[in-house]
LOMIKOL-484734 format. One record per residue (C-alpha): x, y, z; residue in one letter. Coordinates in steps of 0.05 Angstrom, whole numbers, plus 5000, padded with zeros to 4 digits. Layout:
N
XYZa/...
REM end
This chain:
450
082652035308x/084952115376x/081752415433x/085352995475x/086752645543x/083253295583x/077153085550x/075653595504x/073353445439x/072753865371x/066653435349x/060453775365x/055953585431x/049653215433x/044553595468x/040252935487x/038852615555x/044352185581x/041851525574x/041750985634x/048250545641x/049249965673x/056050085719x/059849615690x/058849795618x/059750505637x/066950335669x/068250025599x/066550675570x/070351105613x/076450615607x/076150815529x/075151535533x/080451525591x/086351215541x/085451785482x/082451175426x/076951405388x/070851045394x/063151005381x/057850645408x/055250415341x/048050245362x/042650145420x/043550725468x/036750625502x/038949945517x/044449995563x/042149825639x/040749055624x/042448955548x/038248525508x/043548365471x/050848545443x/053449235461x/056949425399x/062649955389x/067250175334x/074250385348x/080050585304x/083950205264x/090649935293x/088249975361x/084749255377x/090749055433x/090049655469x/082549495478x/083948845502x/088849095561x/083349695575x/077049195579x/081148625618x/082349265673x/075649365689x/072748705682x/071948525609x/075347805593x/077047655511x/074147085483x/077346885419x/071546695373x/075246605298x/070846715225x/068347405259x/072047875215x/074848445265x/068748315315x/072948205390x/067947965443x/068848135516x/064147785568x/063748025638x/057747765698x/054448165743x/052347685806x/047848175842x/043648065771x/045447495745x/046947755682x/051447705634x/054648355591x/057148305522x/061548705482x/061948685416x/068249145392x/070449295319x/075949665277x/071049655213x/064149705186x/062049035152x/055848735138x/052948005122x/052147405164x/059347225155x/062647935154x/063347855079x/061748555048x/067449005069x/065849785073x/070050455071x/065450725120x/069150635192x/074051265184x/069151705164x/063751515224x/068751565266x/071252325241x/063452585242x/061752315321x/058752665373x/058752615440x/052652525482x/055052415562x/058851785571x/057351645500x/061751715434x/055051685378x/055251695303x/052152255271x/045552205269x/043952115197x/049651565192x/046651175260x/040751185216x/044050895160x/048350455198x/041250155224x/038350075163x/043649655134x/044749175192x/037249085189x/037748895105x/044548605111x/046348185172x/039548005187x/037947855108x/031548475112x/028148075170x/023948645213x/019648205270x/014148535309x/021148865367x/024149175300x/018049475272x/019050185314x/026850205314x/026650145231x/021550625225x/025751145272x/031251005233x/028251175164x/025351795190x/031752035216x/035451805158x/038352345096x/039652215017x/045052805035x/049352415075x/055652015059x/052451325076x/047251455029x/052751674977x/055950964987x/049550584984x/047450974913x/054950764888x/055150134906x/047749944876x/045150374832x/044051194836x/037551324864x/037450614914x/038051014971x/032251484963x/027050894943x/030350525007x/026451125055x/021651155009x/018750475026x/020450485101x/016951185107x/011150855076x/009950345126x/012649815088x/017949515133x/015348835109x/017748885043x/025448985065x/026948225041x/027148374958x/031149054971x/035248705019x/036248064963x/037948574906x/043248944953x/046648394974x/047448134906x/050048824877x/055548824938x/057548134920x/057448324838x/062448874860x/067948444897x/065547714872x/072647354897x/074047794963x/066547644983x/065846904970x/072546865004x/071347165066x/064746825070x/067746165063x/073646275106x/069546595159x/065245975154x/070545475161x/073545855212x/068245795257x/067945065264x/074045235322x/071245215385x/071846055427x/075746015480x/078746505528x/083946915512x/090446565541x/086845845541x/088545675482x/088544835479x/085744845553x/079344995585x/077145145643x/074844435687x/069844565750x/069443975792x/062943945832x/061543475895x/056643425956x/051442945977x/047542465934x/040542855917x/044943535925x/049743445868x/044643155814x/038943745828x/042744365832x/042644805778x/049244795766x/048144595687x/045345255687x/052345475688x/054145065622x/049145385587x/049846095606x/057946125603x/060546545549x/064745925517x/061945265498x/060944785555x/060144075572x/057543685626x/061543015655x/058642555704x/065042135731x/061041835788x/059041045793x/052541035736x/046740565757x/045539975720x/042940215659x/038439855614x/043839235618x/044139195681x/041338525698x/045238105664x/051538475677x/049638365750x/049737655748x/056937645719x/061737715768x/065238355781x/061238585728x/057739195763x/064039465788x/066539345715x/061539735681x/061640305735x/069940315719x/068640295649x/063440815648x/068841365683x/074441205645x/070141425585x/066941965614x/075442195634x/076742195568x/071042555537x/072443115596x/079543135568x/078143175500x/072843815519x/077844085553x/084044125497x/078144465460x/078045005502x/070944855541x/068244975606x/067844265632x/063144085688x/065243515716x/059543185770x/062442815823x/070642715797x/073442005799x/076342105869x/070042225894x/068041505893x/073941365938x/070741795999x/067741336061x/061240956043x/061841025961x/059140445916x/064340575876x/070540315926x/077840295896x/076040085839x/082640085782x/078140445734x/076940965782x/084041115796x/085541085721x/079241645709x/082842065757x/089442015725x/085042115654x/081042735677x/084543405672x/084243655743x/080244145761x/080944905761x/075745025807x/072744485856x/065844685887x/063744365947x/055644245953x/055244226034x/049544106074x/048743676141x/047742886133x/042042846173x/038443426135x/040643076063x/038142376090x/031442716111x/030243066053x/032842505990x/033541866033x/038641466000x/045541206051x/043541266122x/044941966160x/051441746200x/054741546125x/052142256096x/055742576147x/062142186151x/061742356063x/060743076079x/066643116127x/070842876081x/069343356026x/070343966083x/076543636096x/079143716015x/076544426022x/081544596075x/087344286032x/085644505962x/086445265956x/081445315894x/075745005929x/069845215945x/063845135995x/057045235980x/050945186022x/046744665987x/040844886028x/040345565995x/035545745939x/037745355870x/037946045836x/042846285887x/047445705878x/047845785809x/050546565811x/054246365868x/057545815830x/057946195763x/060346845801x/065746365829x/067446045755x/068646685731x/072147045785x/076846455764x/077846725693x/076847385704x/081947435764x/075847755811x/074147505878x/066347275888x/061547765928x/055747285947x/055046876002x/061246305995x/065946026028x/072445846019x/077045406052x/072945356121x/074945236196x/074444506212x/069844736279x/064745156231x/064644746172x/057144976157x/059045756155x/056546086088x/060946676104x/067046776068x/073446616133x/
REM end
C-alpha cells in the first residue's frame, strides 16, 4: 500500500495523544512517511524517548533496499545480522545521552525464537493502519493480537513482573471479531482464540506457558518441513559473526594510545561492549612477566623474547577479529613500543606485530601532561612521560583519522567521546563532544576541536 506523497491518507485517524519521540527516531519516521512506503510501528508507542529496547516496524513487501538508503540518510547504519528471517537492524548513538537506538525493521509477521512460524498476516495489518501523529499504528484489535502472540510465541508464554500490565492491556483491548483472531482459531483449533482472553481477562497471565506449548506445536503440525527448516537454518546461520553493512570480511580496528596508567584505566572497553557488532579487545603493548617470568628472566634475551612473542600473537588474533567483521580495540599498537623511553625498544617481533596487525581505522590519542600522569600513576619519570606524549601529538598531526582526547576528563566522558568518535567513523558523522583532532603543535593540550 503506498502512501500519497502530500500526506494524506484514506485510513482512518487516531484520535490519541501524540506520544514522546526521541529526535532521532522521529527523523527515521519522517524519512519513511516522506518516501510514500507503507509502514507501521508494530509495538511500544509509549516507549519512544529512550527505548528500553528494539523499536520495531513493519513495512511492505519488496521494499527492504529502499529502507536501507532512507535510514543510512538520517543516521541509521545496517548491520547485517544472518538467521533473522526478514528482521534488518539499524543502530544509530546519541552522545549527548549516551545511548544507543535500535531499529528493528520487517517485511513480515513471524513468530518463534528463530523466525520459524511464517504468517499471512503482514498485508492485511498493513491495509487496516491508522495513523496517530508521527506514527503509522496497527488497528487496535490487531496491536492487541500482535502482542499477545509475541508474548506466547517469541518469548515461549514468559510474562515477568514489566509484562504483567502490557498483557493484561492487551487482552482487554483484544476482539474474537477480528482477523488475527480468525487466523489464530484456524491455525489451532476453533474456539482457541476466545479461551486465549478468557484466561488473560481472568488474571491468569501466569498460565500463558501450556497455551503457549500447545500453539506452538499446532503451528509446527501445520508446516512440519518449512518450520524445522527455517529453524535450523536460521540457527546455523547465526553462528556468522553481524557486521556492518559494506564491511563484509573487515572490521572496524580502533587503535588506542597515551600514557601508562591512562591507557589501561579508561573506559574505553566500555566501548566493546556497547557497540552494535561484536568486539574484541587487543593489548599489543610489552606484557609483564607473567607467572614465568623468573626464569625467563634469567635466560638471555628472554624478556624481550617473550614481550615479542606475546605481540605477534596478540597481531594475529586482532587480524583474525577483524576478517570477522569485529570492532577491534587494539591497546597500545605494536609501534607504540617504538616511541622514546618504551621497554619494548626495536624489538623484531614488534616490527613483525605491526606488519601483522590490520591498521587502524581510527587511532585515539589518550593525552594528558607528563608531569600530571607521573604525579598521579608514578611509573617512568615526568621528563620521559612527556617526551612519550609529544610523540603521540606528533602522529596526531600526521595521521588524518586520529584523534585527541583529554585523559583528564571524566571516564564516562571519554567513553561517549571515544564511542561518538568510533561511530562517526561508520556512520560518516562528525563527533559533537569535546575532541580534538589533528592539533597545533603550540596547543597540543586544547580539547577543542581546531
Amino acid at each position: 500500500m503506498e502512501v500519497p506523497s502530500n500526506g494524506q491518507t484514506d485510513p482512518g485517524e487516531w484520535n490519541g495523544e501524540q506520544p514522546d519521540i526521541h529526535p532521532l527516531i522521529a527523523r527515521a519516521f519522517q524519512a519513511l512517511d516522506g518516501s510514500g512506503l507503507a509502514w507501521v510501528l508494530l509495538r511500544g508507542e509509549d516507549d519512544l524517548v529512550r527505548p528500553r529496547g528494539d523499536v520495531d516496524i513493519l513495512v511492505g513487501d519488496g521494499q527492504m533496499q529502499r529502507v536501507d538508503a532512507l535510514l543510512a540518510g538520517v543516521g541509521f547504519r545496517r548491520v547485517l545480522a544472518p538467521g533473522h528471517g526478514s528482521h534488518r537492524f539499524y543502530f544509530s548513538y546519541d552522545a549527548a545521552e549516551d545511548l544507543w537506538l535500535k531499529l528493528d525493521v520487517v517485511s513480515e509477521i513471524s513468530f518463534g525464537p528463530y523466525q520459524q512460524w511464517h504468517t499471512p498476516l503482514a498485508q492485511g495489518c498493513l491495509k487496516r493502519r491508522l495513523r496517530n501523529g508521527l506514527l503509522w499504528l496497527p488497528a487496535t484489535t490487531e496491536q492487541a493480537w500482535l502482542q499477545l502472540l509475541h508474548t506466547m510465541l517469541d518469548k515461549g508464554g514468559a510474562v515477568g513482573p514489566e509484562r504483567v500490565e502490557t498483557v493484561r492491556v492487551a487482552g482487554a483491548l483484544a476482539s474474537t471479531d477480528d482477523a488475527i483472531a480468525a487466523y489464530v482459531d484456524r491455525q489451532v483449533g476453533p474456539g482457541t482464540a476466545a479461551q486465549l482472553l478468557k484466561l488473560v481477562r481472568s488474571g491468569s497471565v501466569e498460565d500463558f506457558r501450556g497455551p503457549a506449548l500447545r500453539m506452538a506445536s499446532a503451528l509446527t503440525r501445520n508446516a512440519p518441513l518449512r518450520t524445522r527448516f527455517t529453524a535450523d537454518r536460521n540457527r546455523g546461520l547465526r553462528l556468522i559473526s553481524p557486521t556492518f553493512q559494506g564491511r563484509v570480511g573487515r572490521g572496524i580496528v580502533v587503535g588506542v594510545v597515551g600514557p601508562e596508567g591512562a591507557v589501561e584505566t579508561t573506559p574505553l572497553r566500555r566501548l566493546c561492549e556497547s557497540f552494535p557488532v561484536p568486539s574484541r579487545c587487543v593489548y599489543l603493548g610489552i606484557q609483564g612477566p607473567g607467572r614465568r617470568g623468573g626464569w625467563v628472566a634469567r635466560i638471555t634475551g628472554g624478556r624481550l623474547g617473550q614481550g615479542a612473542v606475546g605481540q605477534i600473537r596478540g597481531a594475529v588474533a586482532a587480524r583474525y577479529h577483524y576478517r570477522r567483521g569485529r570492532l577491534v580495540l587494539v591497546v597500545r599498537p605494536a609501534n607504540d613500543s617504538l616511541l622514546p623511553g618504551s621497554a619494548g625498544g626495536k624489538l623484531t617481533g614488534t616490527a613483525l606485530a605491526g606488519a601483522l596487525a590490520p591498521r587502524p581505522d581510527v587511532l585515539l590519542v589518550l593525552d594528558a601532561p607528563g608531569r600530571v600522569m607521573f604525579a598521579a600513576n608514578g611509573g617512568n619519570r615526568a621528563e620521559v612521560l612527556e617526551e612519550r606524549r609529544q610523540a603521540h601529538l606528533e602522529t596526531a598531526q600526521r595521521l588524518p583519522t586520529t584523534w585527541v582526547i583529554d585523559a583528564a576528563q571524566p571516564q564516562p566522558l571519554i567513553q561517549r567521546i571515544a564511542t561518538e568518535i568510533v561511530w562517526g567513523r561508520v556512520a560518516g558523522s562528525a563527533p559533537t563532544l569535546a575532541a580534538s583532532g589533528r592539533p597545533e603543535p603550540e596547543t597540543p593540550e586544547s580539547g577543542g576541536r581546531p
